[in-house]
N, C-alpha and C positions, 0 to 999 in steps of 0.2 A: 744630359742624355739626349742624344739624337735620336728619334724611331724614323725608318723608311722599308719601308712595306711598297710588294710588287702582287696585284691580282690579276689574274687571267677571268674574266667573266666576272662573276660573282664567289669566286674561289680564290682563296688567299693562297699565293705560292710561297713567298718567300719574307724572312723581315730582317733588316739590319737595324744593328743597336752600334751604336757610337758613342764612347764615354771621353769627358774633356775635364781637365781639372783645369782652377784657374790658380796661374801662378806666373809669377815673372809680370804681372800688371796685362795678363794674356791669356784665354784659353787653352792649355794646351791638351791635342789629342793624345789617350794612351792607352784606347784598348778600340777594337771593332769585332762585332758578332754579328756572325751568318745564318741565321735560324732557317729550316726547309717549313713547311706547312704542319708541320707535326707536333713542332717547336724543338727539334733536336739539333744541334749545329753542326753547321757544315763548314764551317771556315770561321778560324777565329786568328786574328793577331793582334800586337802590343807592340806600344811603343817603347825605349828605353832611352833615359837619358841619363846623361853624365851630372856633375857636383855642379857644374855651372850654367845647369838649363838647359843644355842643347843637347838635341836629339843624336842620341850614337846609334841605336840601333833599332829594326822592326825584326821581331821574333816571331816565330808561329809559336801558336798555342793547341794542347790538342781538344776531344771533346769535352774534357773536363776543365778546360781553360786552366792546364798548367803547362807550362813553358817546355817546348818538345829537344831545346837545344840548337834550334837551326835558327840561323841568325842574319841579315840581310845588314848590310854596313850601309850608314849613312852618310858618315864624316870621318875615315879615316883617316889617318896622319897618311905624308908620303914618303913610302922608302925611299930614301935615298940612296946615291947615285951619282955616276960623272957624264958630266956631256963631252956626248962621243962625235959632236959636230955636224954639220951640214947647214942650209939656208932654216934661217926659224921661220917659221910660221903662225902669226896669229889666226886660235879658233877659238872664236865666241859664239857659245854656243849652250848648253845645259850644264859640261864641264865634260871630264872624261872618267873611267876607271882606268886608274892609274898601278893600281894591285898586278895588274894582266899583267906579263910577261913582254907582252908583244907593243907595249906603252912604258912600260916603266925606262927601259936604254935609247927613248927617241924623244924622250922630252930635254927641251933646254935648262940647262944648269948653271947657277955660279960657283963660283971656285970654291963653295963649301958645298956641295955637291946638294944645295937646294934649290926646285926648281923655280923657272921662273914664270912665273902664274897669277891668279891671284882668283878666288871666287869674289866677285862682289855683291854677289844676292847675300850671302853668310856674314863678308869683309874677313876673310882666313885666309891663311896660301894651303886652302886645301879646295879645288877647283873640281869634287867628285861629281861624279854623272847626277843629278838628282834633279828632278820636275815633280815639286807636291801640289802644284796649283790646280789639278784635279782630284788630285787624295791623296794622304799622308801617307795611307797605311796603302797606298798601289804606286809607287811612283815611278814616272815614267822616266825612260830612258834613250836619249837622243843624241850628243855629243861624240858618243865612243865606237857608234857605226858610220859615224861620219867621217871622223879619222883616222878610221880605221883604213877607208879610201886612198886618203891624203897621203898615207907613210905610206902605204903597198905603194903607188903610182909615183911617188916620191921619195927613192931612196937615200938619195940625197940630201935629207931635212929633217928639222926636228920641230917639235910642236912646243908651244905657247900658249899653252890654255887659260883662259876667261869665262869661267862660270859668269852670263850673265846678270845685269843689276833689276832679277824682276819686278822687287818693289820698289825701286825708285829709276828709272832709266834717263834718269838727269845725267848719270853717275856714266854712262858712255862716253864721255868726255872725257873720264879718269880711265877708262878700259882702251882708249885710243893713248892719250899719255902715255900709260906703261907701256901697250906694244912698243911705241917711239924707242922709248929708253931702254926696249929690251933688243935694240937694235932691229925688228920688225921690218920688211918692205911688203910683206904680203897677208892679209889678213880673211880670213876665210869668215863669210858672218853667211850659216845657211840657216834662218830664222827672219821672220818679219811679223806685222800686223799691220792693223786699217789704220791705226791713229797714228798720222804726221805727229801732232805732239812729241809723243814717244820718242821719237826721232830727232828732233829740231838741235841738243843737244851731240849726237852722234854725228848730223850734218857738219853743224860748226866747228868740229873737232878735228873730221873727215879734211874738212876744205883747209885746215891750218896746217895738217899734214898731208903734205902733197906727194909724200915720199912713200909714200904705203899704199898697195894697191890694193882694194877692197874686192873680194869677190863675192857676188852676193848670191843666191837664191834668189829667182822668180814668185817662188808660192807654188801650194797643188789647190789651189778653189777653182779651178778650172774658167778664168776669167781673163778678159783683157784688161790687160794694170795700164794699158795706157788710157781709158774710161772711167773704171774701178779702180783707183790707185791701191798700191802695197806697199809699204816703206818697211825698209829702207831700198827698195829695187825702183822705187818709181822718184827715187831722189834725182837731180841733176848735179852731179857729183863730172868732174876731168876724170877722177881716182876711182872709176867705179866698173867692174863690168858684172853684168845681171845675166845668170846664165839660168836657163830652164832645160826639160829634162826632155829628150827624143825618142822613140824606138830604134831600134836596129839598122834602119831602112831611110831615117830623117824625117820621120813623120812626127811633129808633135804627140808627146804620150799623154793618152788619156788622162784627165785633171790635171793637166799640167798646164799654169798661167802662162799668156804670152802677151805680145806687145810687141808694134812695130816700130817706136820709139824707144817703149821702156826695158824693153832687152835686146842683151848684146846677140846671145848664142846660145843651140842648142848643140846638148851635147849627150849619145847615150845617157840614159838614168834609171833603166828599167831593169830589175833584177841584177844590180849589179853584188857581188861578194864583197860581202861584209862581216865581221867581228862583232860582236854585240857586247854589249853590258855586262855578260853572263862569263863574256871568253866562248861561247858558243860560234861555229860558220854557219853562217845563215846568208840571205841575199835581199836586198832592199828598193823600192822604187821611189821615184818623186824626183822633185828641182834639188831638194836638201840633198839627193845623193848626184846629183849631178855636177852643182859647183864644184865641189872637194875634187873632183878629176881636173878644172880649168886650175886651179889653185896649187896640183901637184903640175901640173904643167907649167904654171908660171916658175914653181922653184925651179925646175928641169932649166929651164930658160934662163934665169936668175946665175944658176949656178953654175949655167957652160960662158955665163959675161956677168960677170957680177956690176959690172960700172954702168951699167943699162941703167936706163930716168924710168919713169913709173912709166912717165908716156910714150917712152920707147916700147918698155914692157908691155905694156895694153897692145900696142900697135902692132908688136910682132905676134899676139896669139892672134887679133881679130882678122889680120892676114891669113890664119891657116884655115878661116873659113869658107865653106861651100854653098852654092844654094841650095837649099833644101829642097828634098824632091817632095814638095807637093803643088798640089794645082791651085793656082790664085796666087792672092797676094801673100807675101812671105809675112811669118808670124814673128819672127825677129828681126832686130834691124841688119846684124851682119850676115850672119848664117848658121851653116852645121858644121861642127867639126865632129865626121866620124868615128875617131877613137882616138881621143888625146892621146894615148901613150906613145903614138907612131911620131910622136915627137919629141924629141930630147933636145933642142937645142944646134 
């Protein structure tokens, strides 16, 4: 049992209890309670798992901590499906939810009408949205707003998901592979950190495929990565371009990293229409929504010359950039491109 207790002054507000059994030579978590000051609960849920350990689902529970029926999917199988064509695109990223409607006819398929994917935090071909590495029983959700971008702005294409390798990131080596073999030229990665390590794997993998152009995320810490490095953006990659996220107007957006070496372009990123995890419209800001528009731009590109080289490819978007209307020294090295989508090709 975990206790975590919140006081305001000398008054107890709140306490969470976390229960973990150990099994599989592992911890595993399968209940969490929300007590108010009173000790009454305010939120309680459960984990559930399957015959072979692995978590299938988070359930709410009510105040009596019985099981209310509503059930939150972990690791779904994916329906299947035929690919209905266009440029693929790798995205590595959290994974995606694949259930939605609006994901299930835009992912890439082989001829048994399974897609071509693969999570390698799990090691399944089941690449669902999940990030528990701040809690089991909350998990976050990142992947499925971001492609959600990628297909509106690129109708043209279909996705290649890569639930990233977050406990071992050696394993980017094998998540660069498969895009290769799944025929791949464009690879969306809007996700980074501070440790090069992490990366050194992803680089060497990067620089052996010269044929896939990486787009990357800048970061929102709101720093210069040409100082403060961020990898994979602050890599020296031919195959890379690092985009960060604008205003309206070209003005770098608030917390949004820059660099006038280690990125290429900004490009709107602010409130832009998004799909959520939920299948909910909603709208999202940062660099992570801004690459997925350079990314559906390059298919756009891709797919009006398919025989384009990477380095033609890089060459003709960093072309469509502007300088940024602000005063001083420019905060990326190429420019702004006002609204990718006025370009098709």
């Amino acid at each position: 049992l975990v206790f975590i207790g919140k006081n305001i002054g000398s008054q107890f507000e709140r306490l969470e209890i976390r229960a973990s059994v150990w099994a599989h030579k592992q911890a595993r978590p399968v209940m969490m309670v929300r007590l108010d000051n009173a000790c009454n609960v305010v939120l309680a849920r459960a984990i559930e798992y399957d015959v072979e350990g692995f978590a299938k689902s988070i359930v709410q529970l009510n105040n009596n901590l019985n099981v209310t029926g509503t059930r939150e999917p972990l690791d779904p199988p994916v329906p299947k499906g035929q690919d209905h064509g266009g440029v693929p695109v790798a995205h590595i990223d959290s994974g995606i939810n694949y259930l939605l409607p609006e994901f299930r006819n835009r992912l890439a398929r082989d001829e048994n009408g399974h897609i071509r994917g693969w999570d390698f935090w799990d090691n399944d071909p089941r690449p669902f949205d999940i990030n528990i590495v701040s809690s089991p029983f909350f998990p976050l959700h990142h992947g499925t707003a971001v492609a959600s971008i990628l297909l509106r702005e690129a109708p043209a294409s279909k996705l290649v998901p890569y639930r990233y390798p977050r406990p071992d990131m050696s394993l980017m080596a094998e998540v660069i592979k498969a895009s290769a073999t799944a025929g791949v030229r464009i690879a969306l990665v809007p996700m980074g950190s501070s440790h090069k390590n992490d990366w050194i794997a992803f680089q060497t993998a990067a620089r052996q495929h010269a044929e896939i152009l990486f787009v990357v995320s800048a970061g929102n810490n709101g720093r210069n990565i040409d100082v403060t490095p961020l990898f994979p953006a602050s890599l020296t990659l031919d195959n890379i371009l690092v985009v960060t996220s604008s205003d309206d107007f070209g003005r770098l957006a608030h917390g949004s990293n820059w660099g006038a070496e280690s990125v290429d372009l900004m490009v709107p990123g602010e409130q832009i229409k998004i799909i959520d995890h939920r299948g909910a419209k909603g709208r999202a800001s940062g660099a992570s929504f801004a690459a997925p528009r350079v990314a559906a731009l390059a298919a756009r590109l891709l797919a009006q010359n398919p025989s384009q080289t990477t380095a033609e490819l890089k060459a003709a978007i960093l072309q469509l950039a502007a300088k940024p209307r602000v005063r001083g020294q420019n905060p990326v090295k190429a420019g702004w491109i006002p609204n990718p989508t006025d370009h098709s090709g």
